[in-house]
N, C-alpha and C positions, 0 to 999 in steps of 0.2 A: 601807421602807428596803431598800438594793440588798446582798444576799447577797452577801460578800465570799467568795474560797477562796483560803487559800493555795497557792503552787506550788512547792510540793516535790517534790526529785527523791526524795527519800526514801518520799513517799506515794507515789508513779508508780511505782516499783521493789515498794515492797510492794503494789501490789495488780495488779500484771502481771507477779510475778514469771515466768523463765521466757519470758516473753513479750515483752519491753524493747522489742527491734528491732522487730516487728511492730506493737505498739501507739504508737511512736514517730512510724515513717511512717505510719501512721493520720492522728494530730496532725499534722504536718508537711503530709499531703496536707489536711486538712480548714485550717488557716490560709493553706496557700496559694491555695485555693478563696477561702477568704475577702478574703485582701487582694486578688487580682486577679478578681473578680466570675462567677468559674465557678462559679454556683449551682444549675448543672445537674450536675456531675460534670465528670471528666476524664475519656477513654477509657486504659485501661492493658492489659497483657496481661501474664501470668503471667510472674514472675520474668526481666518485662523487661531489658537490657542497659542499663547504665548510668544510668539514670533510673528516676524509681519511673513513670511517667504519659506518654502521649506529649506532644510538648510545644506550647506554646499560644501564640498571637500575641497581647503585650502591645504594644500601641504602637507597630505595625510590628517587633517582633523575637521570634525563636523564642526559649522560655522553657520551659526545664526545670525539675527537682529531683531533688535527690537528700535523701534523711535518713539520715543514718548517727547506732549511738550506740553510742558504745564504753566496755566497761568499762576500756579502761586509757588512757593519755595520749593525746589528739590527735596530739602528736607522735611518737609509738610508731605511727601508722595512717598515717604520712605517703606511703608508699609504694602502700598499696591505694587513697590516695585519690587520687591521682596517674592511677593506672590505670585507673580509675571514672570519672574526669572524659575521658581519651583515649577508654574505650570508649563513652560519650556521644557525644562528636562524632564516633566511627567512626559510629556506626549514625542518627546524627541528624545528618546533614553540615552542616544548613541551623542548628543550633543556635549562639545568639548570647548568651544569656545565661543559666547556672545558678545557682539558688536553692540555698544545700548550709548543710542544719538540721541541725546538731547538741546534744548534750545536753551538752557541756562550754564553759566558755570559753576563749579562747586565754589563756596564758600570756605576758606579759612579757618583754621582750627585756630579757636579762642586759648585753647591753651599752647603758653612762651615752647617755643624750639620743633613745636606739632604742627606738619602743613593739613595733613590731611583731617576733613571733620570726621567725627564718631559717626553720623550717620553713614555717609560713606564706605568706614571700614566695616560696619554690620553687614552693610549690600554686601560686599565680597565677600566676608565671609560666611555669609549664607549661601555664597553662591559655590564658595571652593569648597565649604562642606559636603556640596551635592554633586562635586565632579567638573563643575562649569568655572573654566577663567573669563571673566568680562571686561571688555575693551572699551574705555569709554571716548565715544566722540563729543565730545562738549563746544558751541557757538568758536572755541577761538580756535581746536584744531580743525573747525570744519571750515571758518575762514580760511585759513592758508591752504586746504584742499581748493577750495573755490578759487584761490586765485591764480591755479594753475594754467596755463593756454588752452587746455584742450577743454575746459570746465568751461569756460567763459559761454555759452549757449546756456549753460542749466542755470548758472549766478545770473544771468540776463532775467529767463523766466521767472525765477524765483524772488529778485530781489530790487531788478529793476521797474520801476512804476511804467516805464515806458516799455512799449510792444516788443520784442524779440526777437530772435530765430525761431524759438520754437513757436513766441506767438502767431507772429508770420505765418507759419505751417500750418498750424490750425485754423485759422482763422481761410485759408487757402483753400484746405480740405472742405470745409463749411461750404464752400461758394460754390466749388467743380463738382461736388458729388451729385446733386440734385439735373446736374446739366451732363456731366458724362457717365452716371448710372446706367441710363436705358443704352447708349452706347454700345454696340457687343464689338467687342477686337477679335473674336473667334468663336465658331458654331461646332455642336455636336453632333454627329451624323453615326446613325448604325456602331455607335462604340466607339466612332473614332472621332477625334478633335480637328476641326479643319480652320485653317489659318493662313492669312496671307501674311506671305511673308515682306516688313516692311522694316528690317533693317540697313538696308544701304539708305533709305530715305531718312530713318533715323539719324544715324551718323552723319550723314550728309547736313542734317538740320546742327546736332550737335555740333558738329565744323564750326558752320555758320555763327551761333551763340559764340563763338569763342574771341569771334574779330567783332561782333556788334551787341548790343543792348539791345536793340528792338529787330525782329524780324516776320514780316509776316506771310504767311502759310494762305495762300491762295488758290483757288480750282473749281473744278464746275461741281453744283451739285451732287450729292453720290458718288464722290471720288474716292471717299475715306480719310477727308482732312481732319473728323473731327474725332476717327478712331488713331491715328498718327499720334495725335496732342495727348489722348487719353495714354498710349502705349510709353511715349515720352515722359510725362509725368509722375507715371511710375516708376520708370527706370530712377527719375530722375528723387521721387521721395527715397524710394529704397534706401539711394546712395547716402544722404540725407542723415535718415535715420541708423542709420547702420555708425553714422557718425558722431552722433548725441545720445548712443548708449555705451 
């Protein structure tokens, strides 16, 4: 049976207190990886100018994002986003369309038969005055993204108070690296890379994991059990990670 999480902004707040905005765009860059097929990453560079990522060709068009998440009303920020969206297309001239994730939802147009607010329509059309369509992800279409099957590892991370896949993995990486660092799987000699080769014992190991839970790896000192584990590991985050992005 498929592990449900609720998505509360309330468990995202309590367990990255302090840290909102940074583990927001986290989210934001990791769904946008996902709906547009960037399962390799996006290249970015430190406290980039108007986009969190540089931006990518969806279908013939240059495609950014921004995530902003604000503790007080969307429309109280209407002005920094305004200015966020122009330094965007200052420094990314050829950009055609931005992604802009937020963690609230727009408000209701107080005036009879109007859904959308005035501040709202100003964003946009500040923004189609300059050439840029903005797609907005807002809390309820990012739910129903999150509660796709193959999301269910990032909604864990993000929203679940309890540990996760991804926390798992980290928390994994934390504990082997200090002990399979000095470890070498393979030496350099005169320009060339020299390595033993320990694929059949791999697979053979892998087999094994597949009929049992616990398996132990035994042998005399200096056999190379503890570079086997490290080489396996790998293989085995790789596969891993290649899956949660």
């Amino acid at each position: 049976m498929r592990k449900s999480v609720d998505i509360n902004w309330n468990s995202f707040r309590a367990k990255f207190n302090g840290r909102e905005q940074e583990k927001f765009e986290e989210l934001s860059y990791l769904l946008f990886c996902r709906e547009h097929g960037q399962n390799y990453g996006i290249l970015g560079y430190k406290n980039q100018t108007g986009i969190e990522k540089e931006p990518v060709n969806i279908d013939g068009k240059c495609v950014g994002f921004q995530a902003k998440y604000f503790n007080t009303k969307v429309s109280k920020n209407k002005g920094e986003m305004i200015s966020g969206i122009r330094k965007a297309k200052r420094e990314n001239p050829n950009l055609d369309t931005l992604y802009y994730y937020l963690n609230q939802d727009f408000s209701e147009s107080s005036i009879k038969g109007v859904k959308d607010p005035q501040y709202k329509k100003q964003i946009e059309n500040c923004a189609s005055s300059i050439g840029v369509e903005i797609v907005w992800k807002t809390p309820s279409q990012l739910q129903a993204q999150l509660r796709l099957d193959n999301h269910l590892s990032i909604a864990e991370y993000f929203f679940d108070l309890k540990p996760g896949l991804i926390d798992a993995i980290m928390n994994i990486q934390q504990h082997k690296d200090p002990i399979l660092q000095p470890i070498k799987t393979q030496i350099e000699y005169s320009g060339r890379v020299l390595k033993i080769d320990r694929s059949t014992t791999i697979n053979r190991i892998e087999n094994e994991m597949k009929l049992n839970s616990v398996l132990v790896l035994s042998g005399d000192g200096g056999t190379g059990k503890t570079a086997i584990v490290k080489e396996l590991l790998s293989l085995c985050q790789s596969v891993v990670s290649q899956r949660l992005v």
